[in-house]
Residue frames relative to the residue before (quaternion, step in Angstrom):
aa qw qx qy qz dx dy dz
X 1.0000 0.0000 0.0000 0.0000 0.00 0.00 0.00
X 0.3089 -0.6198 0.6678 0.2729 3.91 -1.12 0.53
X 0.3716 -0.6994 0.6105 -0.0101 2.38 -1.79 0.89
X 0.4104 -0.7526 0.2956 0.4217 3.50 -0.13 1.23
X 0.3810 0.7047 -0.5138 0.3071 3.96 0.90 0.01
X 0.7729 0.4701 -0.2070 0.3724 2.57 0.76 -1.97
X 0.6570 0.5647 -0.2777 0.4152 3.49 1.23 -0.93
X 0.5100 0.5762 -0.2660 0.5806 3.82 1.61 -0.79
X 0.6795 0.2650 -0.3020 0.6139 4.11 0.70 -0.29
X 0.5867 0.4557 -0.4909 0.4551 3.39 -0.10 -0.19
X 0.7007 0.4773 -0.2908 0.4435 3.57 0.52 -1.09
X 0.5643 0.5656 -0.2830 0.5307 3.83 1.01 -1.27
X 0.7408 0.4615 -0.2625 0.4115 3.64 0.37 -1.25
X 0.6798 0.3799 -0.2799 0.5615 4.36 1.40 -0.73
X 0.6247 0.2365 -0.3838 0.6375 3.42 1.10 -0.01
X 0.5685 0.4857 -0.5400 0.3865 3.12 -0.40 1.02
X 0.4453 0.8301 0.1135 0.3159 2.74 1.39 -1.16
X 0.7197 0.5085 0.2621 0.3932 2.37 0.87 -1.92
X 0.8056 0.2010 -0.0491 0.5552 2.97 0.46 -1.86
X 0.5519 0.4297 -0.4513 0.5541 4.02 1.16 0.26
X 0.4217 0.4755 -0.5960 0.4908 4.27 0.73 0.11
X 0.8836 0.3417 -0.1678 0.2727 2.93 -0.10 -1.75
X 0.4829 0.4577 -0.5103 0.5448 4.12 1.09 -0.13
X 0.6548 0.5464 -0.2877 0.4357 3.74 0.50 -0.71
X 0.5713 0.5698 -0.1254 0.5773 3.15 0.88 0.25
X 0.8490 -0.0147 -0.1645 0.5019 3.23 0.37 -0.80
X 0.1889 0.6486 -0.6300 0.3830 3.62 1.79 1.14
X 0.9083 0.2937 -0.1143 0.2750 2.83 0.17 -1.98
X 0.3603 0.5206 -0.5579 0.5367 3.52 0.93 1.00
X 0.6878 0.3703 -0.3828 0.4932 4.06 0.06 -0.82
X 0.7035 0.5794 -0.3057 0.2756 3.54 0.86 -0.99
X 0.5672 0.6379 -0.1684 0.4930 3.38 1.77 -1.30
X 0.6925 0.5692 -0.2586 0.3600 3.48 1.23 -1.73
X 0.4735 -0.6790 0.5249 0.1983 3.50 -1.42 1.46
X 0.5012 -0.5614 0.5066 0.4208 3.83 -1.06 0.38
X 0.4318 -0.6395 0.5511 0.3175 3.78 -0.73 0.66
X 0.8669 -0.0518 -0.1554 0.4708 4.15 1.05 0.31
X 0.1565 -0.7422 0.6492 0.0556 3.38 -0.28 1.32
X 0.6285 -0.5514 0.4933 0.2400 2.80 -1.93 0.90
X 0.7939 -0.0565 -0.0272 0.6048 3.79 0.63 -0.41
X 0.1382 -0.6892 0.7065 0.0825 3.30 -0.93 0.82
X 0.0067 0.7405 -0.6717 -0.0198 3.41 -1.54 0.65
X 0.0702 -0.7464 0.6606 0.0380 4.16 -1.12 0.38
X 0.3402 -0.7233 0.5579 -0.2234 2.10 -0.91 2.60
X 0.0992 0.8148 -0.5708 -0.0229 3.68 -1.04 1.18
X 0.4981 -0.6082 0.5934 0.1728 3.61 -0.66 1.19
X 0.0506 0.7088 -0.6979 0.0897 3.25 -1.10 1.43
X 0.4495 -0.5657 0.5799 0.3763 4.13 -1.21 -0.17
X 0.5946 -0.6063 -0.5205 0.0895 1.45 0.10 2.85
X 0.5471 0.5009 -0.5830 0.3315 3.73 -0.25 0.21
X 0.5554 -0.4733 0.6652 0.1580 2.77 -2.16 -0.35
X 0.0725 0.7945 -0.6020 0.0323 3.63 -0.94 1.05
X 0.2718 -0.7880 0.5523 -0.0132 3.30 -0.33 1.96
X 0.3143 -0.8072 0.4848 -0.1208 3.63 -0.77 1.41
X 0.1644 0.8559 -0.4902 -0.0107 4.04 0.55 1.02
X 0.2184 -0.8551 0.4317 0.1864 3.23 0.18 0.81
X 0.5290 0.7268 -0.2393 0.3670 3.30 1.25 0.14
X 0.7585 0.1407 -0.0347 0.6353 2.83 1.95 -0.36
X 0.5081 -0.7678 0.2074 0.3307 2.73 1.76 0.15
X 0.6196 0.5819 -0.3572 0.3871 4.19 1.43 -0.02
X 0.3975 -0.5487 0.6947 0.2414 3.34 -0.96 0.91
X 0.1456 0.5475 -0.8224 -0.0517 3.66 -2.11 0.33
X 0.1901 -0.5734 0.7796 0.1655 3.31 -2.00 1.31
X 0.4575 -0.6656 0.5896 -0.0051 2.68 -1.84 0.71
X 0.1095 0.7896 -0.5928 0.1145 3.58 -0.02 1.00
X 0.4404 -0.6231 0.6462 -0.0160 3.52 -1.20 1.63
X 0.1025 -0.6167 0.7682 -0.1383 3.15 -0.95 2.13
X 0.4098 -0.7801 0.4355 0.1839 3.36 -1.26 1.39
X 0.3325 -0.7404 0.3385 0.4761 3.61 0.07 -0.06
X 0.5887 -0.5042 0.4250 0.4675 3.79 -1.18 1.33
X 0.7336 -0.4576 0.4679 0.1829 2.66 -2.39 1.06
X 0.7618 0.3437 -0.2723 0.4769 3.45 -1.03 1.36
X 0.7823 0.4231 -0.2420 0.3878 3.97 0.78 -0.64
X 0.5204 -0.6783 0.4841 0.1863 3.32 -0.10 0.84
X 0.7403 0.4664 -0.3790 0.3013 3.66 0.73 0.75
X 0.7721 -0.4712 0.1505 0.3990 3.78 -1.20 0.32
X 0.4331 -0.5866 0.4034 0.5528 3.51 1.41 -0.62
X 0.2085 -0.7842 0.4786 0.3355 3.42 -1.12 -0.90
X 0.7908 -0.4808 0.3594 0.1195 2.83 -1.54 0.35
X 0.2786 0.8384 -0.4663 0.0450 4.24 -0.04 0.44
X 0.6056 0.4917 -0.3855 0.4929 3.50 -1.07 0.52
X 0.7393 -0.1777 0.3748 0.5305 4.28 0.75 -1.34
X 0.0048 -0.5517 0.8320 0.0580 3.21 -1.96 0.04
X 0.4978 -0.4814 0.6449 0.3233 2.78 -2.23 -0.60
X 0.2965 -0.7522 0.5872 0.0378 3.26 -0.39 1.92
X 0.3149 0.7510 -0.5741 0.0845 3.85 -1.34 0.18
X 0.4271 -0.6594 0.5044 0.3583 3.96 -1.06 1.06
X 0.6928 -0.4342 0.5019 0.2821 2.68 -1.82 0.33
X 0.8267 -0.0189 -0.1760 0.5341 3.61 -1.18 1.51
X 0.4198 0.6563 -0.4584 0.4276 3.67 0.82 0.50
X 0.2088 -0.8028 0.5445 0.1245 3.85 -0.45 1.41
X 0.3075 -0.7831 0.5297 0.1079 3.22 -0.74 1.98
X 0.1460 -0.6393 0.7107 0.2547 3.84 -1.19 0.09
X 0.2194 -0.7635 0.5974 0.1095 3.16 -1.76 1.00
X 0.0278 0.8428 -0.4776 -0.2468 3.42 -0.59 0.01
X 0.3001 -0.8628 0.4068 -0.0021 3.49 0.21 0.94
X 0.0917 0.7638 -0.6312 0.0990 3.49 -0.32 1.42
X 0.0323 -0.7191 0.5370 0.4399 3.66 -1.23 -0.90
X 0.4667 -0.5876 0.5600 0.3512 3.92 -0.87 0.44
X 0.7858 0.2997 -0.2014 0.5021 4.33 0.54 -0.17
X 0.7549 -0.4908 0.2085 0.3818 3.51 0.01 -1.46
X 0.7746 -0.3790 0.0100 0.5062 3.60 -0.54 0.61
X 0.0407 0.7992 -0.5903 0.1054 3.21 -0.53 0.79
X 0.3600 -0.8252 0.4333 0.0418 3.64 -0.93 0.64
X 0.0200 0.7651 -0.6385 -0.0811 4.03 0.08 0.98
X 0.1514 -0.7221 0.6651 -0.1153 2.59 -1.62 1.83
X 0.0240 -0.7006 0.7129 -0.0209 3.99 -1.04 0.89
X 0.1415 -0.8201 0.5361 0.1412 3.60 0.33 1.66
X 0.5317 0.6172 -0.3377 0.4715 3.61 1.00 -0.71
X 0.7154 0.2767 -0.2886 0.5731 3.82 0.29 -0.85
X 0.3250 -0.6470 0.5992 0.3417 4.14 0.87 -0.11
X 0.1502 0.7821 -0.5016 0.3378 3.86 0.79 1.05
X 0.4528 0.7201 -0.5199 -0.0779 3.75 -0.89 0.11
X 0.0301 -0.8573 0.5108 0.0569 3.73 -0.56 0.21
X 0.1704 -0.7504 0.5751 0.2775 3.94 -0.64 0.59
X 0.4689 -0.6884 0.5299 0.1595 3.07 -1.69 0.88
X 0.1008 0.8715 -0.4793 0.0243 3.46 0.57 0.25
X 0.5329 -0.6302 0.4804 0.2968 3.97 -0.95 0.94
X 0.8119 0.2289 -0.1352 0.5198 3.19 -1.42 0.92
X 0.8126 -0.0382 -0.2475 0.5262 3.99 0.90 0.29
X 0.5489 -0.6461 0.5127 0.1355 2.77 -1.91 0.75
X 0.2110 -0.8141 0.5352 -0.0785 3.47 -0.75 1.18
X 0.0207 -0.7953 0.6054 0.0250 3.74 0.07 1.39
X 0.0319 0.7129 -0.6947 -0.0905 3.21 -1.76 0.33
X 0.1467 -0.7213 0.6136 0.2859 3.87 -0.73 -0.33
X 0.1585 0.6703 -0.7229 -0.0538 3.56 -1.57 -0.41
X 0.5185 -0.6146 0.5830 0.1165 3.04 -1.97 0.48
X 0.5817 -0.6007 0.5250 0.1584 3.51 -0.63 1.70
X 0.2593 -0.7136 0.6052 0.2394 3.74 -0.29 1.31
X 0.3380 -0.6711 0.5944 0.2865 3.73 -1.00 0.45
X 0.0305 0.6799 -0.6981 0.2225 3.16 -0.89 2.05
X 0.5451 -0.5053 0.5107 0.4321 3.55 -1.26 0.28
X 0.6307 -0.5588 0.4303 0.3238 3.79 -1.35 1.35
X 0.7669 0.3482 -0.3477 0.4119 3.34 -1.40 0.94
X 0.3415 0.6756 -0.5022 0.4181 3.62 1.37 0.26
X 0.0214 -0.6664 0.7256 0.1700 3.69 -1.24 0.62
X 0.2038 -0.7007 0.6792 0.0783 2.89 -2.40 0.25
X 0.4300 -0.6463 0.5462 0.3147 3.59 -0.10 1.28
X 0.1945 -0.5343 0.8181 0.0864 3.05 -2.06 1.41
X 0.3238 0.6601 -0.6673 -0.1189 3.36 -1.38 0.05
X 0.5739 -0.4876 0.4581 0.4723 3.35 -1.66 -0.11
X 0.0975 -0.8244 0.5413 0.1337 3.49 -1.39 0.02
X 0.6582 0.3480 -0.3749 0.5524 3.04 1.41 0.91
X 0.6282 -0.6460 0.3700 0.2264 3.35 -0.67 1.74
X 0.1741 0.8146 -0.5404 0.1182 3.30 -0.07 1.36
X 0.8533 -0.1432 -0.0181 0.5010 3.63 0.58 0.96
X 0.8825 0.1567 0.2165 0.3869 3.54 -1.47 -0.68
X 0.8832 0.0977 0.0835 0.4510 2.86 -0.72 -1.97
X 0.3205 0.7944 -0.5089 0.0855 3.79 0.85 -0.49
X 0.7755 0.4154 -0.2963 0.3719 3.21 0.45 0.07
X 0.5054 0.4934 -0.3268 0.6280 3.35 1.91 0.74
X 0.4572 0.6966 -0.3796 0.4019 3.34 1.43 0.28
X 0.2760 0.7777 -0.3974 0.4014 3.36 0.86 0.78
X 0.2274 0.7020 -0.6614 0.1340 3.51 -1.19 0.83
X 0.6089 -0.5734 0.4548 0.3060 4.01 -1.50 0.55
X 0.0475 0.5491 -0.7825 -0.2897 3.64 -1.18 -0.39
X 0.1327 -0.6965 0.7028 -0.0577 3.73 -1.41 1.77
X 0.6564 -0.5263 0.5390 -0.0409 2.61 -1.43 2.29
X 0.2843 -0.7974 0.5316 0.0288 3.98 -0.09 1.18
């Protein structure tokens, strides 16, 4: 025979249950959900190997081409051709594609990551950390996409 305890936990234990599915849920909907106006929006496509940053606001494409830094110096290399420009505390939108093959944009510093994958479009936002203008943040890929992958490399520059 049951016992209504047993029948009084069981019940406690699916509502419980329950109500952490279903907050879960509607975290990760608010979490997932794009602002309805970022401050700069830019579309970003992953080639073998650079980066091509896209403002449609003004309409200018910049590739990015990673110069390593000379043998011996203890710095990040640099950066010719573009970056990904944005003000401080200003919420960017990305849209993230790649034009070849999987390829991965990574801002380890902003804990940022997004795959570029061909033929879809990957959005994300985030909020510009408020630093004093001229701050960089390493771009790189992080998913082993050929050859050069490791010249896949480009800045996000603090305005």
């Amino acid at each position: 025979m049951v016992s209504k305890y047993e029948v009084a936990w069981t019940l406690a234990v699916v509502g419980l249950l329950a109500g952490v599915a279903g907050y879960s849920a509607l975290l990760l909907y608010h979490v997932d959900a794009l602002s309805p106006h970022p401050g700069e929006y830019v579309e970003v496509t992953a080639h073998q190997w650079f980066w091509e940053f896209y403002y449609p606001a003004n309409h200018t494409h910049y590739n990015s081409t990673y110069n390593p830094p000379a043998a011996g110096s203890n710095g990040l290399g640099s950066v010719t051709g573009g970056a990904l420009w944005a003000k401080p505390g200003e919420v960017v939108q990305i849209n993230v594609t790649s034009a070849d093959v999987v390829h991965s944009l990574n801002i380890p510093s902003l804990g940022l990551r997004i795959d570029a994958i061909p033929g879809r479009d990957n959005q994300f936002q985030f909020t510009v950390p408020i630093v004093s203008p001229g701050t960089e943040y390493l771009i790189q890929c992080t998913e082993f996409c050929g050859t050069f992958h490791g010249t896949m490399r480009s800045f996000l520059v603090v305005t």
